[in-house]
C-alpha positions in Angstrom: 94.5 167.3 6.8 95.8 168.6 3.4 99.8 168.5 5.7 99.4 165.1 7.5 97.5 162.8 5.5 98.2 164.1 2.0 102.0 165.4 2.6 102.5 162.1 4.5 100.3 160.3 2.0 101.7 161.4 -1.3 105.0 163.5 0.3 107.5 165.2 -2.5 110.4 163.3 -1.8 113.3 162.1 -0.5 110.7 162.5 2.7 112.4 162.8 5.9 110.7 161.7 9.2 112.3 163.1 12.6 110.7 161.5 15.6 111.9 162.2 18.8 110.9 162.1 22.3 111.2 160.1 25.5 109.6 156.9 25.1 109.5 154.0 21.9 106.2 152.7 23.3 104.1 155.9 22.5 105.6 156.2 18.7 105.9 152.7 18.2 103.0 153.2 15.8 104.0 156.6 14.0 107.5 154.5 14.0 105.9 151.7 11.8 103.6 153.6 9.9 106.2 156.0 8.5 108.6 152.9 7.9 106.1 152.4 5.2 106.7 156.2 3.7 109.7 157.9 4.4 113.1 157.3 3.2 114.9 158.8 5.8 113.9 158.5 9.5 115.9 160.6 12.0 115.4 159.4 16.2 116.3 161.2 18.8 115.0 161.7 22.2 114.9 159.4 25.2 113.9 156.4 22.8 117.5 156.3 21.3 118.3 154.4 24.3 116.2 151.6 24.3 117.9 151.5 20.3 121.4 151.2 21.8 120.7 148.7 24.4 118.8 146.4 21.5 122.1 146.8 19.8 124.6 145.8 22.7 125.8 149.1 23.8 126.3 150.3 27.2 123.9 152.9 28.0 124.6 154.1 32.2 121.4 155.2 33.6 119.3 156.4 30.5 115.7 156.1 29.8 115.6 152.4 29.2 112.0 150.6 28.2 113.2 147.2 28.9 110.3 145.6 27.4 110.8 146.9 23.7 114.0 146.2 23.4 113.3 143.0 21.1 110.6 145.7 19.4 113.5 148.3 18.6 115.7 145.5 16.6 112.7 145.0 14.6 112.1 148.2 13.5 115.8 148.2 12.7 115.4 145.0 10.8 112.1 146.3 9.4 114.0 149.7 7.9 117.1 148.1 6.7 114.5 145.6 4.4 112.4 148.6 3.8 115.5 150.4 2.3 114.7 153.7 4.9 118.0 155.3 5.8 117.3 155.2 9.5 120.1 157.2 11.4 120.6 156.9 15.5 122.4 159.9 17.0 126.5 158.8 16.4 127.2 161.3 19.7 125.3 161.8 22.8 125.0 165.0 25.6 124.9 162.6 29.0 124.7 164.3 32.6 125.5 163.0 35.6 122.1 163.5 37.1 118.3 164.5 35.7 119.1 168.1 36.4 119.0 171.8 34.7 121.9 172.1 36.1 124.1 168.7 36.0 127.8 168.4 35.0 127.9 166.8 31.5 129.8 165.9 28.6 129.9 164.8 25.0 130.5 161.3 24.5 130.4 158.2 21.5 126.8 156.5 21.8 128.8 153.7 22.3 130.8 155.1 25.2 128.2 156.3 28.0 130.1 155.5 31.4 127.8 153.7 34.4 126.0 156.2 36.4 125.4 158.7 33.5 122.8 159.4 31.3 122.2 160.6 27.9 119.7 163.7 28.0 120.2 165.6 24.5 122.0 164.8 21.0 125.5 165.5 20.5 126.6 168.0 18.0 128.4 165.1 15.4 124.7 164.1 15.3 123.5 167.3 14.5 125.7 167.9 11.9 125.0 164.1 10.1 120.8 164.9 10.8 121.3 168.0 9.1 123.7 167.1 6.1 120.4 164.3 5.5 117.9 166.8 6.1 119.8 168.4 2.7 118.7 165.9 0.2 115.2 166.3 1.4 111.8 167.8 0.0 109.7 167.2 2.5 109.8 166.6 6.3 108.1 165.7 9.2 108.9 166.4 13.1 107.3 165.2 16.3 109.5 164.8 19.7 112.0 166.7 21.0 115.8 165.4 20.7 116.5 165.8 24.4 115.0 167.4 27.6 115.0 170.6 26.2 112.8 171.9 29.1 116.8 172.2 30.6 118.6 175.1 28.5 121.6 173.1 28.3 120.0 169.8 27.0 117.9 172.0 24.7 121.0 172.5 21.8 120.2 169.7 19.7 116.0 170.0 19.5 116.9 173.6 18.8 119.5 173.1 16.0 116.9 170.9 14.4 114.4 173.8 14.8 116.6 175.8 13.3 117.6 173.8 10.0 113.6 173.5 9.4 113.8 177.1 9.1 116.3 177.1 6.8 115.0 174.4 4.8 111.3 175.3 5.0 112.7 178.7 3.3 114.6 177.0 0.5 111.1 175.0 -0.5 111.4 172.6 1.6 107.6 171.2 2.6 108.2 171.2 6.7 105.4 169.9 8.9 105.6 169.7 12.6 103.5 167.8 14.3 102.3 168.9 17.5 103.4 169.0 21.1 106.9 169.5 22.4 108.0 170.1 18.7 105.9 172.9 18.4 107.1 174.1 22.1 110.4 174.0 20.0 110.2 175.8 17.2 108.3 178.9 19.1 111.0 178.8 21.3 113.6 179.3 18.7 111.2 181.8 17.0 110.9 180.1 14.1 107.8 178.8 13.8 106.0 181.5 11.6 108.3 180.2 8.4 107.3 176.5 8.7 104.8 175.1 6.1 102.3 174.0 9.1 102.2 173.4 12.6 99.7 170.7 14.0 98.8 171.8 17.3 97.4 168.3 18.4 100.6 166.2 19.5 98.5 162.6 19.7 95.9 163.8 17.5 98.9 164.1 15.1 100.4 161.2 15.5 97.4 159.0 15.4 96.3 160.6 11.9 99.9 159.8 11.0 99.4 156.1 11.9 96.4 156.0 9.7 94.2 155.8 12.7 90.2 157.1 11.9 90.1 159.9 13.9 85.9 160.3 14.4 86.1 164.1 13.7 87.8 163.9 10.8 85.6 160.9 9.4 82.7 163.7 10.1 84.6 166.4 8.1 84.6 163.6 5.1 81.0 163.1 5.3 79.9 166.7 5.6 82.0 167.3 2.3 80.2 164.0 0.7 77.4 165.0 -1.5 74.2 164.1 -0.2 71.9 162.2 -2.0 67.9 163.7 -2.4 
């Protein structure tokens, strides 16, 4: 509680927010509530697509949640008059099928060919996530950057696991929160140097959205003092 409601609440900043995995419709809400606190937010993950079709750009056969498209332009809108540097991947991994072992290439975001998809970050994007990751004092991770279940989609979550690391031993307050990110970062073997791990991915991201989470509301009132 004292990482992801008072980090989050009262973070040491500039506070970057990493958000990543396959859909916009399940972080929709940890999308707009850290709009509200961070000044850098960081998407990767299937989601990105949904991001690039809002904006016009060709995106072959990727995840596409055809239904949020007019959502995703306004959380653009709602960043860019919030003032939050929020950065979409410039570069993208695509494959020419959902496989461990498809062909694939690096491409432009803007250039994915018809019949391809996009399945991890490209490494332009890794280097311009991790020169913003610099600046910051504190950050926050949930959702992968690709399908890093497939070794060869798994470069850019683990690069991002990796600069935590680095950060989290330079000072830097680094809080992952829960499921596939934590998957991550033991994966990399990096996870003992982080300043906390959330096990609970949707527990996580609900405390994140500022949801009352019962258990915790018990925790408050067993602290309360009680009157005689």
């Amino acid at each position: 509680l004292d990482y992801l409601v008072g980090a989050v609440s009262n973070p040491k900043r500039p506070f970057a927010a990493i958000v990543g995995g396959s859909k916009v419709s399940s972080k929709i809400g940890v999308i707009e509530s850290l709009l509200e606190k961070c000044d850098i937010l960081l998407l990767g993950g299937g989601m990105i697509f949904t991001f690039y079709k809002a904006q016009g750009l060709s995106v072959g056969s990727s995840l596409v949640e055809e239904d949020k498209l007019e959502l995703a332009t306004s959380l653009l809108e709602k960043a860019k008059a919030k003032g939050v540097s929020l950065l979409l991947p410039s570069d993208v991994v695509i494959a020419d099928k959902f496989a461990p072992d498809a062909n694939s290439k690096i491409v432009p975001s803007s250039a994915i060919p018809d019949g391809w998809m996009g399945l991890d970050i490209g490494p332009d994007s890794v280097k311009t996530f991790n020169d913003a990751l610099d600046t910051t004092k504190t950050v926050i991770w949930n959702g992968p950057m690709g399908v890093f279940e497939f070794d060869k989609f798994a470069v850019g979550t683990e690069a991002i696991a990796k600069k935590l690391a680095d950060l989290s031993g330079k000072g830097v307050t680094t809080i992952i929160g829960g499921g596939d990110s934590v998957a991550a970062v033991e994966k990399v073997g990096v996870a003992s140097v982080m300043s906390h791990i959330s096990t609970g991915g949707g527990a996580s991201l609900e405390l994140l959205e500022g949801k009352v989470l019962p258990g915790v509301v018990a925790l408050d009132e067993a602290d309360a003092p009680v009157a005689v």
